[in-house]
KOLDOVO-967355 format. One record per residue (C-alpha): residue number from 0; residue in three letters; x, y, z. Coordinates in Angstrom, 3 decimals, always signed. Example, Ala and Ser with C-alpha at 12.3 -4.5 7.8 and 13.67 -1.06 7.14 Angstrom:
<atoms>
+-----+------+----------+----------+----------+
| pos | code |     east |    north |       up |
+-----+------+----------+----------+----------+
|   0 |  Ala |  +12.300 |   -4.500 |   +7.800 |
|   1 |  Ser |  +13.670 |   -1.060 |   +7.140 |
+-----+------+----------+----------+----------+
</atoms>
This chain:
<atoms>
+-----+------+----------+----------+----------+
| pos | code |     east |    north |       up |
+-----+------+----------+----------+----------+
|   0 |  Unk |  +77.447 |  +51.034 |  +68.438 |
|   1 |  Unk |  +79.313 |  +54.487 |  +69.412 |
|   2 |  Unk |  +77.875 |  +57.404 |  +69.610 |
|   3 |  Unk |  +78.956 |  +59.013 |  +66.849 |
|   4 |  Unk |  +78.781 |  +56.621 |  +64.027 |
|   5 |  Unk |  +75.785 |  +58.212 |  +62.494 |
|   6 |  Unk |  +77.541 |  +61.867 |  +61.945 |
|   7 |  Unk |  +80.452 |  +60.436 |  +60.291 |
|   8 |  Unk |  +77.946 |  +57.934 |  +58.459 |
|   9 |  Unk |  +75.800 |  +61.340 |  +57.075 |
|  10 |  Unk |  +79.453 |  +63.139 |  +56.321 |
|  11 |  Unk |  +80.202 |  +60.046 |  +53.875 |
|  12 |  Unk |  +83.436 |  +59.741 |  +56.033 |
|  13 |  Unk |  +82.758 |  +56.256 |  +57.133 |
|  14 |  Unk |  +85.530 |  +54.514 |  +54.714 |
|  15 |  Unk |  +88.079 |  +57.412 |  +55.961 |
|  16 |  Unk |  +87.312 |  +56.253 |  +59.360 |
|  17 |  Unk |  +87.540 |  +52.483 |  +58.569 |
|  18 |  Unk |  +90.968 |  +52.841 |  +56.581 |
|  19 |  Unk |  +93.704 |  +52.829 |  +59.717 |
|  20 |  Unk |  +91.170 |  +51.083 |  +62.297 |
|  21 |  Unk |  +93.364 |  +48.959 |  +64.434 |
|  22 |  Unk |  +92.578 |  +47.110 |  +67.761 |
|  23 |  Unk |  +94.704 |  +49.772 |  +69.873 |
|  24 |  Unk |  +95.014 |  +50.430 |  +73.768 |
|  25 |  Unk |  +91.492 |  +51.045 |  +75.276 |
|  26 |  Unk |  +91.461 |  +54.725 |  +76.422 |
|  27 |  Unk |  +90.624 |  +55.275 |  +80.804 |
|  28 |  Unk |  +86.693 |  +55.496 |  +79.849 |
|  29 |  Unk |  +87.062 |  +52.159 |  +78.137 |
|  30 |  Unk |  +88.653 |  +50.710 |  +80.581 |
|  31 |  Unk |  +86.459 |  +51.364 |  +83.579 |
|  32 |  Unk |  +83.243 |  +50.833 |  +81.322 |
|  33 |  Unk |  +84.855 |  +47.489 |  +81.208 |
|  34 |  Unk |  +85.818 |  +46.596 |  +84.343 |
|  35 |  Unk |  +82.124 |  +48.154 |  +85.162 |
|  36 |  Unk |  +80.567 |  +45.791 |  +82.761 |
|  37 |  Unk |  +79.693 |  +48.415 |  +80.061 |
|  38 |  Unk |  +80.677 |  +48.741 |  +77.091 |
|  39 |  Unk |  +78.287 |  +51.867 |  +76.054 |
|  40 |  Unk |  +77.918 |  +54.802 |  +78.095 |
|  41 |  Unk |  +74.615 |  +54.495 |  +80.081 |
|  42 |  Unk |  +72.185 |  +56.921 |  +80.040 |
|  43 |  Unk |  +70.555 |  +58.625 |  +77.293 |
|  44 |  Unk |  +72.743 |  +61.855 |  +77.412 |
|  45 |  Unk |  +75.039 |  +62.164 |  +74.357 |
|  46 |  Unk |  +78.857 |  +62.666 |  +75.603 |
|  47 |  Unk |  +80.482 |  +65.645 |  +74.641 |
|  48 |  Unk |  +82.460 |  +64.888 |  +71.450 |
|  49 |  Unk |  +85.777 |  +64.710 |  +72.937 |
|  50 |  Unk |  +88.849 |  +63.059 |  +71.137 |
|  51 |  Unk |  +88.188 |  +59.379 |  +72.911 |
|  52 |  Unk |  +84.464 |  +59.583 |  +72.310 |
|  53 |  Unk |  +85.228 |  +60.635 |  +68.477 |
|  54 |  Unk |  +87.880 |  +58.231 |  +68.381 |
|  55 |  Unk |  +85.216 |  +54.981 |  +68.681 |
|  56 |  Unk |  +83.190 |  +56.486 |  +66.010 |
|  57 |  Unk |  +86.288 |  +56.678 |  +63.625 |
|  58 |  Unk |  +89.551 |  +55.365 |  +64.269 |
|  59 |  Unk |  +91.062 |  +57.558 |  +62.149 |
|  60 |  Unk |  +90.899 |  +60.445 |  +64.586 |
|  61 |  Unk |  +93.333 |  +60.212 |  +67.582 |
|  62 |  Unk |  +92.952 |  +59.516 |  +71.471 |
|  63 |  Unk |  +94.117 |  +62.014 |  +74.339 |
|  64 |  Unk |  +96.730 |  +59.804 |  +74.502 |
|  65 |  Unk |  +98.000 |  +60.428 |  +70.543 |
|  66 |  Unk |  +97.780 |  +64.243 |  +71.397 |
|  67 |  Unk |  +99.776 |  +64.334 |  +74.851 |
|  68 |  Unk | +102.234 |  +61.687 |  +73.203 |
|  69 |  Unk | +103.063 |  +63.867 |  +70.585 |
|  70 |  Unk | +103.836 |  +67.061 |  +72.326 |
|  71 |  Unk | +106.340 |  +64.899 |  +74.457 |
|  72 |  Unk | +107.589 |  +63.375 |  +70.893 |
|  73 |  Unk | +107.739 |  +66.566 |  +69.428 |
|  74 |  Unk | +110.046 |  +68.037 |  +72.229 |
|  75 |  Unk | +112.061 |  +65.236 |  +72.370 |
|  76 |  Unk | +112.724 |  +65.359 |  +69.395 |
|  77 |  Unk | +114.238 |  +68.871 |  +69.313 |
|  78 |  Unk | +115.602 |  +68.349 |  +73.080 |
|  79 |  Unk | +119.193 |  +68.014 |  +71.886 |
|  80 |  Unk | +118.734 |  +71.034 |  +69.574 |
|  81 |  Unk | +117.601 |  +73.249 |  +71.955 |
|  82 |  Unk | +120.004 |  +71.711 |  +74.741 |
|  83 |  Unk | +123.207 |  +72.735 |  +72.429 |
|  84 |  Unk | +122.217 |  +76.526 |  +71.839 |
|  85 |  Unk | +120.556 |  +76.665 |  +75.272 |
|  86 |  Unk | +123.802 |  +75.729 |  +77.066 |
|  87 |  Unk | +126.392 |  +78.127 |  +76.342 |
|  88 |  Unk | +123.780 |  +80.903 |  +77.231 |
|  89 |  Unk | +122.923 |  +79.611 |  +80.243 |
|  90 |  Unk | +125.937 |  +78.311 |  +81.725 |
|  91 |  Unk | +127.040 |  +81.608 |  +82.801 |
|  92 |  Unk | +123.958 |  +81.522 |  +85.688 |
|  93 |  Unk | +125.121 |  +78.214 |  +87.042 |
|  94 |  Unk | +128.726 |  +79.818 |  +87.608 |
|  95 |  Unk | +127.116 |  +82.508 |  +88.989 |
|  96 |  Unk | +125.004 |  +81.043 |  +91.492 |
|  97 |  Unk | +127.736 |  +78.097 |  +92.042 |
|  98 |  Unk | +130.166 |  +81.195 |  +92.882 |
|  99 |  Unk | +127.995 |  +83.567 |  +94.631 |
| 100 |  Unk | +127.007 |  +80.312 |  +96.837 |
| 101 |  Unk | +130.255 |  +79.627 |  +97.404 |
| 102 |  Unk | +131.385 |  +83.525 |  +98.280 |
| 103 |  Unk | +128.163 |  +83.290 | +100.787 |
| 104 |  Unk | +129.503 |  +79.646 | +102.688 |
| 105 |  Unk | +132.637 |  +80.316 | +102.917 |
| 106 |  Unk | +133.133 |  +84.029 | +104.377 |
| 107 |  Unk | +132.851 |  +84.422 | +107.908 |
| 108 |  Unk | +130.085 |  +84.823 | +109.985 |
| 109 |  Unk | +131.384 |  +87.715 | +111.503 |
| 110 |  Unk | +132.365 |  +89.220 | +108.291 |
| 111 |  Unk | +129.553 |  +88.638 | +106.477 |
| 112 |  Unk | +126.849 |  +89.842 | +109.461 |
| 113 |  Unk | +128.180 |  +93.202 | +109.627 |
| 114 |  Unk | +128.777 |  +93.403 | +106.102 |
| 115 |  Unk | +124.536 |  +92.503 | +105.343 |
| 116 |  Unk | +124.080 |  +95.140 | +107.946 |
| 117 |  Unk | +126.616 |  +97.841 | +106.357 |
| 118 |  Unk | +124.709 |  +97.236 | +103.051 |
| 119 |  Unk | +121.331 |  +97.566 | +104.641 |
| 120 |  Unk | +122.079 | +101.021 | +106.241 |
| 121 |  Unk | +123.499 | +102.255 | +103.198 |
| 122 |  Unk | +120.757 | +101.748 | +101.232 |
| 123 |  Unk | +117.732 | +102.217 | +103.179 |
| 124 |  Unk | +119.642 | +104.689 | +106.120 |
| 125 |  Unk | +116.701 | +103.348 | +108.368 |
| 126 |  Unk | +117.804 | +101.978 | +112.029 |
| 127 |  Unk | +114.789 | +100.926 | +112.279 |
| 128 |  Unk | +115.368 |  +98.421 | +109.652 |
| 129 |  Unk | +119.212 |  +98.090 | +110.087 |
| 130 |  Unk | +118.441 |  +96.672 | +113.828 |
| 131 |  Unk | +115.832 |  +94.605 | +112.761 |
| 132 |  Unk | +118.176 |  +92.858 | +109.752 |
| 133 |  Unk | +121.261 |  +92.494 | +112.830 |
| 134 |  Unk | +118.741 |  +90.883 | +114.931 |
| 135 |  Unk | +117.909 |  +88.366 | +111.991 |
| 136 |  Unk | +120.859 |  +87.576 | +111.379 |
| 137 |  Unk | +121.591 |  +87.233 | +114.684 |
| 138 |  Unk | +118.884 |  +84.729 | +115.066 |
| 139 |  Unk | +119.918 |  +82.604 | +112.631 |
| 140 |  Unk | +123.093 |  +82.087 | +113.737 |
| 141 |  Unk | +121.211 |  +81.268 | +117.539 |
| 142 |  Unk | +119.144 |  +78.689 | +115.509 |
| 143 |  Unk | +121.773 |  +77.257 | +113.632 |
| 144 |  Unk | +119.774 |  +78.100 | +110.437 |
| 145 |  Unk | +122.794 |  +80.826 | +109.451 |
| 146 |  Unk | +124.242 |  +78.543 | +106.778 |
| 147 |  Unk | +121.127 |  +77.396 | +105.035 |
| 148 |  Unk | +119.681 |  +81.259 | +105.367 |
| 149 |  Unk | +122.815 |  +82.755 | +103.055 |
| 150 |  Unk | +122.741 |  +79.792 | +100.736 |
| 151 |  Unk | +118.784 |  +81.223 |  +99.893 |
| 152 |  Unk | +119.893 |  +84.951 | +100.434 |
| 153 |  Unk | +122.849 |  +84.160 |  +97.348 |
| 154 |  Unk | +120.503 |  +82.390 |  +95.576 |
| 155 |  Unk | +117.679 |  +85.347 |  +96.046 |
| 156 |  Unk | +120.794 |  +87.882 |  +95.242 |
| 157 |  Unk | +121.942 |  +86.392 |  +91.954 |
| 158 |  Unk | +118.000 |  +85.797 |  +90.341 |
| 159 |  Unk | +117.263 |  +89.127 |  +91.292 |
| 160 |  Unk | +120.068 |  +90.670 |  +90.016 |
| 161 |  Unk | +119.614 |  +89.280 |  +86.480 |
| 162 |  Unk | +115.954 |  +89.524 |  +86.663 |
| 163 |  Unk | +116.584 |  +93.652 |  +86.629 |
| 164 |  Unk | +119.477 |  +93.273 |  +84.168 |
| 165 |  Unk | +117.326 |  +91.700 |  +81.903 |
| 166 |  Unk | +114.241 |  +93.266 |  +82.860 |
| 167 |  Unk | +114.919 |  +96.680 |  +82.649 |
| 168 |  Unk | +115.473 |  +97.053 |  +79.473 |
| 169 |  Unk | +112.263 |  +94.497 |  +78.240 |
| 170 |  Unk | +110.807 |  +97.323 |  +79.641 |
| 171 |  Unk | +112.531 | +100.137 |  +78.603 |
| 172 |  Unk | +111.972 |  +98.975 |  +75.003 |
| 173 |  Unk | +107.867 |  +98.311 |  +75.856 |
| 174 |  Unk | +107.969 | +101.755 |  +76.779 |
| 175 |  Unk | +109.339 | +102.812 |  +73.681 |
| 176 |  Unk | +107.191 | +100.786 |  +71.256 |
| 177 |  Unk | +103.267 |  +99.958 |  +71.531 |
| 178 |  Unk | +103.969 |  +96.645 |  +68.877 |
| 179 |  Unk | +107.093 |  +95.560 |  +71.366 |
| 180 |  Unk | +104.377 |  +95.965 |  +74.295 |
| 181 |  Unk | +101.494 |  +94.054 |  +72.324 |
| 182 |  Unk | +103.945 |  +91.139 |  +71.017 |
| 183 |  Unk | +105.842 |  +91.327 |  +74.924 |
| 184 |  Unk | +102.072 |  +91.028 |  +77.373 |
| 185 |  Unk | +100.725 |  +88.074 |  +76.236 |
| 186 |  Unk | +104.351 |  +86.037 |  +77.012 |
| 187 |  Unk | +104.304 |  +88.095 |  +80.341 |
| 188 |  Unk | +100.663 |  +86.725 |  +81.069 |
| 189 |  Unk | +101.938 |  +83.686 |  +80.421 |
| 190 |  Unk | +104.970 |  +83.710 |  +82.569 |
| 191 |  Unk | +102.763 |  +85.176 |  +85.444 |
| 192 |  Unk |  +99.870 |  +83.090 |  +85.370 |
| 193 |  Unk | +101.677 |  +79.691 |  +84.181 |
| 194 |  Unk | +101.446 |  +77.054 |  +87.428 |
| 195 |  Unk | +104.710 |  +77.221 |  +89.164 |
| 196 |  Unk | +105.416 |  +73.365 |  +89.125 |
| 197 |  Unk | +105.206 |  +73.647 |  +85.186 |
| 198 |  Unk | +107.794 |  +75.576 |  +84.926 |
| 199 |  Unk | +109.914 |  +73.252 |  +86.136 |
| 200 |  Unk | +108.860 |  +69.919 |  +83.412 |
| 201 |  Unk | +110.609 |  +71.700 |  +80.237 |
| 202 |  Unk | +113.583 |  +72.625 |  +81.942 |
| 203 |  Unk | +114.415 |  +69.014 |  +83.799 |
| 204 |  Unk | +114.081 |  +67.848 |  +80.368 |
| 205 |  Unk | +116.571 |  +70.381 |  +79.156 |
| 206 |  Unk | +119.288 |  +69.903 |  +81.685 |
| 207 |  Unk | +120.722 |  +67.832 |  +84.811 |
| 208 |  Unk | +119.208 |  +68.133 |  +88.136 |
| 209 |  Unk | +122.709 |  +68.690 |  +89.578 |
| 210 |  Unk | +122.908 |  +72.149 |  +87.444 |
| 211 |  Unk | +122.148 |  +75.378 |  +89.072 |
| 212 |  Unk | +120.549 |  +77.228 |  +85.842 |
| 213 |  Unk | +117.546 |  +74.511 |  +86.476 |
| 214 |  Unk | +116.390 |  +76.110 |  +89.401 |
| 215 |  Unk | +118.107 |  +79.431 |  +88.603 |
| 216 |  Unk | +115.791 |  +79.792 |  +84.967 |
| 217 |  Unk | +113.017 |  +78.633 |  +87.051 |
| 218 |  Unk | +113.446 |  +81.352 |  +89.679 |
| 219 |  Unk | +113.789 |  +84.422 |  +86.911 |
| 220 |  Unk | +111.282 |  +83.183 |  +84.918 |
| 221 |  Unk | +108.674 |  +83.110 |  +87.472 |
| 222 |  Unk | +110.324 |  +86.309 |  +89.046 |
| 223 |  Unk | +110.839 |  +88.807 |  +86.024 |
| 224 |  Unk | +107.383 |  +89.808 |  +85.713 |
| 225 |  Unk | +107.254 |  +92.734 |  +88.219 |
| 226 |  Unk | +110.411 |  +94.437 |  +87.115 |
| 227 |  Unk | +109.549 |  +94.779 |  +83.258 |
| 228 |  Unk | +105.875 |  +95.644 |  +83.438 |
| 229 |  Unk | +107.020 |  +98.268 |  +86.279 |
| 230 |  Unk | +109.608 |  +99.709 |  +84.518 |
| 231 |  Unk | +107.056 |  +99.854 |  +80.962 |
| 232 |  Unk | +104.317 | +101.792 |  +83.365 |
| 233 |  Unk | +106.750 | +103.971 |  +85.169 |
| 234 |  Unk | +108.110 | +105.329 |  +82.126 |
| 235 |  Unk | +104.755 | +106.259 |  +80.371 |
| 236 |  Unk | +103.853 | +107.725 |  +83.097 |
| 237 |  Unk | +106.113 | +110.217 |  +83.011 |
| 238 |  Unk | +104.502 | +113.812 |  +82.183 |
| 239 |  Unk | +104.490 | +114.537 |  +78.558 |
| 240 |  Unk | +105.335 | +118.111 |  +79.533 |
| 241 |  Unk | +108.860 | +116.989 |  +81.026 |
| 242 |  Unk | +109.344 | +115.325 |  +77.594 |
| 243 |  Unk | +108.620 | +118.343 |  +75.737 |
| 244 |  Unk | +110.595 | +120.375 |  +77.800 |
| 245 |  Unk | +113.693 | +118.117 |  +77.064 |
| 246 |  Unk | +113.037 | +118.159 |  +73.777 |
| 247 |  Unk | +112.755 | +122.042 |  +73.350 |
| 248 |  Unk | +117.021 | +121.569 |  +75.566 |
| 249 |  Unk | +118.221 | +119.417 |  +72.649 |
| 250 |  Unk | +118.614 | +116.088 |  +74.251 |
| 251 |  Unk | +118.843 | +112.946 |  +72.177 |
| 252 |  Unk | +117.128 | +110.084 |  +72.810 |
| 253 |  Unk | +119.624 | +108.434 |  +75.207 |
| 254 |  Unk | +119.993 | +111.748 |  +77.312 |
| 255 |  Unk | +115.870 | +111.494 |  +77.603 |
| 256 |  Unk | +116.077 | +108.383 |  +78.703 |
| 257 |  Unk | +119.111 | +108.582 |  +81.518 |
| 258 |  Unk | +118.457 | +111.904 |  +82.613 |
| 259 |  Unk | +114.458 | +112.592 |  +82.385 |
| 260 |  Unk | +112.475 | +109.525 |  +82.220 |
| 261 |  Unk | +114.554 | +106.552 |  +84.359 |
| 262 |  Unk | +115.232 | +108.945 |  +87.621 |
| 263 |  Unk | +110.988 | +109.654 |  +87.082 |
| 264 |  Unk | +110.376 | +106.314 |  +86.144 |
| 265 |  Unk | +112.653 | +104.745 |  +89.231 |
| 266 |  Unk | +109.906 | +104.860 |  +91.671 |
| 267 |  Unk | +107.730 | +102.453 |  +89.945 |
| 268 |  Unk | +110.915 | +100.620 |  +89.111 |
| 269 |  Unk | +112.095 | +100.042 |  +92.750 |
| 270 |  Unk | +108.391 |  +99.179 |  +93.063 |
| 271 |  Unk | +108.908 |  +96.087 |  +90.554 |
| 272 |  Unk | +112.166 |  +95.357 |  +92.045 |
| 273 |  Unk | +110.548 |  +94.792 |  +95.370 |
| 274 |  Unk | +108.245 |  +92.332 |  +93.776 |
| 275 |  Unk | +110.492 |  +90.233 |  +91.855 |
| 276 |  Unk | +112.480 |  +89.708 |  +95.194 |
| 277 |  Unk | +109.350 |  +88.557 |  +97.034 |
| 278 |  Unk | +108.181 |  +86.017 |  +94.180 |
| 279 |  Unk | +111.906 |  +84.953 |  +93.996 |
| 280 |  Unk | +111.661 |  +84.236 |  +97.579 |
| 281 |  Unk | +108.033 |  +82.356 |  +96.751 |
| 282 |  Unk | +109.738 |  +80.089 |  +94.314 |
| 283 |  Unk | +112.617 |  +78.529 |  +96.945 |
| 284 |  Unk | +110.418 |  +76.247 |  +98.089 |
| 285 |  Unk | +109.280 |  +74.817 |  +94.249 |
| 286 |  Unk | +112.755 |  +75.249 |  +93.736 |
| 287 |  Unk | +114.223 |  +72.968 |  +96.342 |
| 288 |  Unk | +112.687 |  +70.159 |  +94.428 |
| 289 |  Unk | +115.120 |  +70.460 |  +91.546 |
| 290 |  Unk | +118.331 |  +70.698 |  +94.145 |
| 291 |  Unk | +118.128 |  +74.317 |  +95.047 |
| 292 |  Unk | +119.721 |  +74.644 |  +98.782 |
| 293 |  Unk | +118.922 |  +76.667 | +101.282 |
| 294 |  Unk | +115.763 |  +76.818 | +103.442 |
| 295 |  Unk | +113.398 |  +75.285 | +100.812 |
| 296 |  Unk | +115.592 |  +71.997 | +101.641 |
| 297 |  Unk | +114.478 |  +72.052 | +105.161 |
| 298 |  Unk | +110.570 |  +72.798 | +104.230 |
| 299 |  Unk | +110.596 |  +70.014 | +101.797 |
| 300 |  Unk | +112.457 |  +67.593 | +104.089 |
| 301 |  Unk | +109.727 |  +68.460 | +106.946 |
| 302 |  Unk | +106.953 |  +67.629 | +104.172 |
| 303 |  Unk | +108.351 |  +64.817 | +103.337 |
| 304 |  Unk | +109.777 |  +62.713 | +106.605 |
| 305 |  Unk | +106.802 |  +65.156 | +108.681 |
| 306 |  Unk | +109.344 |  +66.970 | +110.821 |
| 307 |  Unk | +107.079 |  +69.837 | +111.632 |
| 308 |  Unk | +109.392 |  +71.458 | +113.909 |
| 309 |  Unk | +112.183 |  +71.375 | +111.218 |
| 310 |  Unk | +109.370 |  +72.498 | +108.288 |
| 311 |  Unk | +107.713 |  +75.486 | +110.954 |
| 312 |  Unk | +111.256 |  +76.961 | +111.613 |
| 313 |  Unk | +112.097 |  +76.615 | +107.797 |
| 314 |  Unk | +109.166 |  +78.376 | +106.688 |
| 315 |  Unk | +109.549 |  +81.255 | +109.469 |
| 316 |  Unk | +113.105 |  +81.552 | +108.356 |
| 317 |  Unk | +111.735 |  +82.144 | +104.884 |
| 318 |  Unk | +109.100 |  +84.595 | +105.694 |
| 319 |  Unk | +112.384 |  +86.536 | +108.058 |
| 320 |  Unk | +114.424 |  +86.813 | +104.934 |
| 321 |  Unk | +111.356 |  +88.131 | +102.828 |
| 322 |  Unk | +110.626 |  +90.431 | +105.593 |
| 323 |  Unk | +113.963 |  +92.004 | +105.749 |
| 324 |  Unk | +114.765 |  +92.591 | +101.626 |
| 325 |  Unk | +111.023 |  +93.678 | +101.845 |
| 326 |  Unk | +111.608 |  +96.447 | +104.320 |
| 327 |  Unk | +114.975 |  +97.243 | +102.819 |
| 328 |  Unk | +113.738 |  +97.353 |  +99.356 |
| 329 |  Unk | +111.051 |  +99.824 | +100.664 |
| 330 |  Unk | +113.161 | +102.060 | +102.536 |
| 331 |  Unk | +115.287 | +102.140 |  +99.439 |
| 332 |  Unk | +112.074 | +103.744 |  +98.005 |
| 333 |  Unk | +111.259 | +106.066 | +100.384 |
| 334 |  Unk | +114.434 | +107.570 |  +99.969 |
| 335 |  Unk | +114.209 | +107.832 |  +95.880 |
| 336 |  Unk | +110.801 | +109.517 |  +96.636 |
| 337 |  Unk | +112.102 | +111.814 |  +98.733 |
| 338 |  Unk | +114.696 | +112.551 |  +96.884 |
| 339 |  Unk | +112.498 | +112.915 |  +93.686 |
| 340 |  Unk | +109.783 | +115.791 |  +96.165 |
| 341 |  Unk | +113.558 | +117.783 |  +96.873 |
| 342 |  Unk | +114.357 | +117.988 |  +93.388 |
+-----+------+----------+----------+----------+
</atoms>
């Protein structure tokens, strides 16, 4: 006798339970109280009332199995839905990251080392931190690591530069709206706590392994947390005083916004820009598994075959590259703070 026959025996719902019982699949707890030569749980502790355990007492109410099973069924069933107004959207990303890979691989080393290092002085004007990228790249090239090292730098490029694209405004219209911000959080908790491995099931579903987007969606979704929270607190932050002051000029709403609130606001923005380049760089690795190149190739290739020489070098060549955008990206701040005391 289950456990549970007498409540659905006192709630008159023993005929309901009867109706569809069937001889189906024993559940895992079945099965090993089988093989263990038990049939009952032992003990006199009652189980917690979970869907198996309810499930002996009335076969009318589904098993684990029913519930996991139908989230798969239901998704499969709208796969090709989804897959047809997903894909023209998202197509765009894989040309992108096809072509920025390809822009990356085939320039020449010694075009595209002094042009990393151009970029670098131009926006951080450190040479502190324009040596320190040279000798990087320079170390790359010593370790033969140079080609694997841009293929994850245009990877890292194109995901961050959507991730702001799109970010920016999210959270330039949070900023605007306390309902946008209240509907907007809860997906952004979601997106920041969800395990990283997850986000990955859905989407291999969705589309080929050989497709960039895969691991490109993958890579923004994780990374475009920073950027729009960031940009929602900078701009609230910004002194109600200034706003009144603009108001009492004449500016419209768009003039606010350009000339008042996003040069206050850019601090904190460069600030979530900085951070959505360092979980983009946290997500190669995960990425690697759904045919992203670069250095998360070699780390996963070292797990795998246990090369720990080729996964150690890998990994250091990952934490190089987040050390250089990092101190870029930081410099870059410095100077807009700066900038911002002068003014």
């Amino acid at each position: 006798m289950a456990r549970y026959d007498g409540v659905f025996d006192t709630l008159g719902l023993r005929e309901w339970c009867d109706v569809d019982k069937k001889d189906g699949p024993m559940s895992m707890a079945q099965l090993l109280a089988q093989t263990s030569g038990n049939k009952e749980a032992t003990g006199d502790v009652l189980p917690f009332p979970s869907l198996d355990e309810l499930h002996e007492s009335c076969s009318a109410i589904g098993q684990t199995r029913d519930l996991t099973a139908g989230i798969e069924a239901g998704f499969l069933s709208i796969r090709s839905t989804l897959k047809a107004v997903l894909d023209p959207i998202t197509d765009p990303l894989s040309w992108m990251l096809d072509g920025m890979l390809w822009v990356f691989e085939s320039t020449a080393w010694w075009i595209m080392v002094p042009l990393l290092i151009i970029i670098s002085w131009t926006v951080s004007r450190s040479v502190g931190v324009t040596v320190f990228v040279a000798i990087v790249m320079l170390f790359f090239g010593f370790i033969d690591h140079y080609e694997v090292a841009m293929q994850t730098l245009s990877i890292i490029f194109v995901c961050t530069g959507l991730s702001v694209i799109v970010g920016v405004p999210i959270g330039i219209g949070m900023s605007k709206s306390n309902a946008a911000q209240r509907g907007i959080i809860p997906i952004l908790d979601l997106l920041q706590t969800l395990p990283t491995f997850v986000y990955l099931i859905p989407l291999i579903f969705l589309f080929s392994v050989t497709e960039s987007k895969l691991y490109g969606i993958a890579i923004i979704l994780y990374a475009i947390v920073p950027v729009i929270r960031l940009t929602d607190l900078g701009i609230r932050l910004v002194d109600k005083d200034v706003i009144e002051a603009a108001n009492s000029f004449g500016m419209n709403a768009w003039q606010k916004l350009t000339r008042v609130e996003l040069p206050l606001a850019l601090p904190n923005i460069m600030a979530g820009v900085n951070q959505t380049i360092m979980m983009s760089l946290a997500m190669v690795v995960i990425a690697s598994l759904v045919s992203a190149p670069g250095l998360g190739v070699l780390v996963l290739r070292g797990i795998r075959n246990l090369e720990l020489g080729v996964g150690i070098v890998a990994g250091i060549g990952i934490v190089l590259l987040a050390v250089i955008l990092d101190r870029v990206s930081k410099a870059a701040l410095s100077r807009v703070d700066k900038q911002n005391l002068t003014k």
